[in-house]
N, C-alpha and C positions, 0 to 999 in steps of 0.2 A: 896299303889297305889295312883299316885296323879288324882286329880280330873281338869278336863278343862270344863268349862262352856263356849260357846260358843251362842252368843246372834244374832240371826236373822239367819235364816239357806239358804238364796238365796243363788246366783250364787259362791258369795265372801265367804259367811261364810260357805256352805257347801263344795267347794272346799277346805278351810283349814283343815275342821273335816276329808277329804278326805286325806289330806297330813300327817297330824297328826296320822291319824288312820294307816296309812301305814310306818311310820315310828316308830312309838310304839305300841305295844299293850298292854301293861302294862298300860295304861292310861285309866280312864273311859271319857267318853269324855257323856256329858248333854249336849243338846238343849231348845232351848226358842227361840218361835216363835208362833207369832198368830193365824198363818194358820195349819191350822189343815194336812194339805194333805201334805205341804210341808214337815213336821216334820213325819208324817207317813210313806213316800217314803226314808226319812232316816235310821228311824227306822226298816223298814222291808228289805233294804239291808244292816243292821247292821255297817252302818259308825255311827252312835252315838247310845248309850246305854240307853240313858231315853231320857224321854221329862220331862220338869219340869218347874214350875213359875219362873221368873227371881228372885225375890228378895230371892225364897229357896235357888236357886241354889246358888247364890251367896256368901250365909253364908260356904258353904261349900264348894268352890273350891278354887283351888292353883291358878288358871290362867283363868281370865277372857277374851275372846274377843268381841265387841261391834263391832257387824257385820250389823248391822243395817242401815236404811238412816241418812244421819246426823242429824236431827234434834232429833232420836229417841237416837242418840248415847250421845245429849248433856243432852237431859232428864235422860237416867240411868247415867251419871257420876252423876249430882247431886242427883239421887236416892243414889246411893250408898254410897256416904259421909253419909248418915243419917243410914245405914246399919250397923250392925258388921259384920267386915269381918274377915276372917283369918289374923295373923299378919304379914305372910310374903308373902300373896298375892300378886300378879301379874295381873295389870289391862293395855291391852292396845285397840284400836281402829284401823278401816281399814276406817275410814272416807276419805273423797276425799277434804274436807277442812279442816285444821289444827287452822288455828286463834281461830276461834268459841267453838273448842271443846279445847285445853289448857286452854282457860277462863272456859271454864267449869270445868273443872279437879281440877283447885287452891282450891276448899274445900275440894278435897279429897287428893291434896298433900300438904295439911295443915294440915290433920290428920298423914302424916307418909304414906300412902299408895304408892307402888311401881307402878308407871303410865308413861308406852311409848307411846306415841301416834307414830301414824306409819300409811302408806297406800300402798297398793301393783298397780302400776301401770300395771295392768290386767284387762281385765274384756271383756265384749262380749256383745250383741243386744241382746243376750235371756236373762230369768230372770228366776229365780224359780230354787228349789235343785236339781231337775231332770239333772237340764244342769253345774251342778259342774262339776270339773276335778283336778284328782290329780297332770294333769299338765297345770293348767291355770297359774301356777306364772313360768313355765320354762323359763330363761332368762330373767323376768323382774327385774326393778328395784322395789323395796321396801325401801319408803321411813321411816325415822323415825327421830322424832325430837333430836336436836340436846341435849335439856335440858335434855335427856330421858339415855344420851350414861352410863351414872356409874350407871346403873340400874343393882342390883347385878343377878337381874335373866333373864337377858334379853340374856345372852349365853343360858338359859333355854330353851328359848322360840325359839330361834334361831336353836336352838337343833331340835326341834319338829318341824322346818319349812324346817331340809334336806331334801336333795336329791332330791332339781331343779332346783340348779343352779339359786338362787336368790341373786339378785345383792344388796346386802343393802348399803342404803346412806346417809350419816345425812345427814340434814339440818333444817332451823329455820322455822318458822309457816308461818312468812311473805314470805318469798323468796318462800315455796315450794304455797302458794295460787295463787301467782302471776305462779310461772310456769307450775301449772295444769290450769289454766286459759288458759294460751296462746297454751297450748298441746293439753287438753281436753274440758273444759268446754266453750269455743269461739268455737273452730268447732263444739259443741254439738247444739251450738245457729245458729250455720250459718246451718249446715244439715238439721236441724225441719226447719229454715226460707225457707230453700228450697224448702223441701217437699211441704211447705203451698204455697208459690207462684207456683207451677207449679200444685200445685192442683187446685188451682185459677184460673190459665190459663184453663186447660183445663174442668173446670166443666162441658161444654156443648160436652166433646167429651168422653163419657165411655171409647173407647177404650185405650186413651192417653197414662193413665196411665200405662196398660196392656203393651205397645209399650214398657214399658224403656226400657234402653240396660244395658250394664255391666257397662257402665262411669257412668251413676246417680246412676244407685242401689251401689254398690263401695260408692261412695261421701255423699248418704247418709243411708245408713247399720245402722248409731248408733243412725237414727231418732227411729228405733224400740226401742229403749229399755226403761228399765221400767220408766214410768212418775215419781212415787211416789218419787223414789228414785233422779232421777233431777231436780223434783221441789225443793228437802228438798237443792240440791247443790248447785242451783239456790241463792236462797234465803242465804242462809249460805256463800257465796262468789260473793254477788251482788257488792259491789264495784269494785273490781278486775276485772270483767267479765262487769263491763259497761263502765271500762277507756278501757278497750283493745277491747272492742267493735267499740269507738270513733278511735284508732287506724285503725281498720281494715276498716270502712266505710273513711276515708282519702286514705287509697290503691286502694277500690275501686272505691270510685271516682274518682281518675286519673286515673285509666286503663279504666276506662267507658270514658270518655275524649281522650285519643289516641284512642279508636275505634274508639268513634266518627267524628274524626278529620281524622280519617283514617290514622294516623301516624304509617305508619307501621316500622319505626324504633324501636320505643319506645314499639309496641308492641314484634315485634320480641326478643328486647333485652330483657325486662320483661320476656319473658318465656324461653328464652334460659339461662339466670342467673336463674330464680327458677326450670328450669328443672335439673339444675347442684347441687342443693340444697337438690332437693327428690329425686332422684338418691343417694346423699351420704347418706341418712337416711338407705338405704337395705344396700350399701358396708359399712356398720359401724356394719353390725350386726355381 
């Protein structure tokens, strides 16, 4: 029976132990994770089989996942380089930056260690294993590094992620920072920025806020989600996310500028081009 150690059990990691467990059950699948409740709520609807300390588990699993915030994902790679592990173990990550954690990874694929880094472009405002699904990855893409592709167990792993129609993609650390930046991690910065100035505005009107409608709550849904976890993304792909910040405050500056001017050419045309834009993002799916 092979062994899956599965490391931080929220929304991501407990949704795979979810996929995993429904695709095999010949598998024992272990938890690690801080929170006590989280990993209880697992264990008591039996999608993982223990709870256990990360460095036990790790001596004894086939297939590690490092489900955690990035910054916790870059502290166990270099935990585990110092670990004995299995010799034909299988380590990979569902971080949402890549640069930071391949740098981490080089001690452990210095030793020999079989390491994909990877991230499943899914995820939601809620946080915590309660709100897993064993169809949060149906028709996403799932990235994975391109260094990672002659990984001999990575059909393994692939294997254990049937049946939802997951899109997998190589690409390199650089290319994919830059375009969760421009996807994910820039709108995450603009939806919080919004939140905060419109809370700003209206501090002196309790009701304000109560008033939203569907456009703002819509536009900003992903201000809910977990801090811990976008501070650590924040900080782990601050360059990338402060050029294409400089980008996006240049857009709107000129659109603030045709309002202003009341050029309604310029505005018309600006959203008739980007209405043709998000439009083809639904007919693509």
């Amino acid at each position: 029976m092979a062994t899956v150690l599965i490391s931080g059990l929220g929304l991501i990691g407990s949704s795979i132990a979810r996929v995993m467990r429904g695709n095999d059950s010949d598998i024992e699948l272990i938890g690690s994770d801080p929170d006590d409740d989280t990993s209880q709520f697992l264990l008591d609807h039996h999608i993982i089989d223990k709870r256990m300390n990360f460095a036990a588990a790790a001596q004894i699993a086939d297939l590690i996942v490092l489900a955690g915030p990035v910054s916790v994902i870059i502290s166990q790679l270099k935990q585990l380089a110092n670990i004995k592990l299995k010799p034909d173990v299988l380590v990979t990550d569902v971080g949402s930056t890549k640069a930071a954690v391949e740098r981490a990874a080089e001690p452990l694929l210095a030793k020999g260690v079989n390491f994909v880094g990877g991230h499943p472009m899914a995820g939601s405002d809620k946080s915590g294993s309660q709100f897993g699904s064993q169809h949060l990855f149906d028709h996403a893409v799932y990235f994975l590094l391109t260094k990672s592709q002659t990984n001999r167990k990575l059909i393994w792993f692939q294997t254990l992620m049937a049946g939802t129609d997951i899109h997998w993609q190589a690409i390199d650390a650089k290319q994919h920072d830059q375009l969760v930046s421009e996807l994910s991690h820039v709108p995450h910065v603009i939806a919080v920025t919004l939140v905060n100035t419109i809370a700003d505005s209206l501090a002196g009107n309790p009701a304000g806020l109560r008033a939203a409608a569907g456009g703002f709550k819509d536009t900003t849904r992903i201000a809910a989600s977990d801090p811990t976890m976008w501070t650590a993304i924040m900080l782990s792909n601050a360059d990338q996310i402060s050029r294409e910040l400089v980008q996006f405050q240049k857009h709107l500056a000129a659109f603030q500028q045709a309002i202003q001017s009341h050029d309604e050419k310029t505005i018309r045309e600006t959203l008739e081009t980007l209405r043709r834009i998000r439009k083809s993002l639904d007919e693509g799916k």
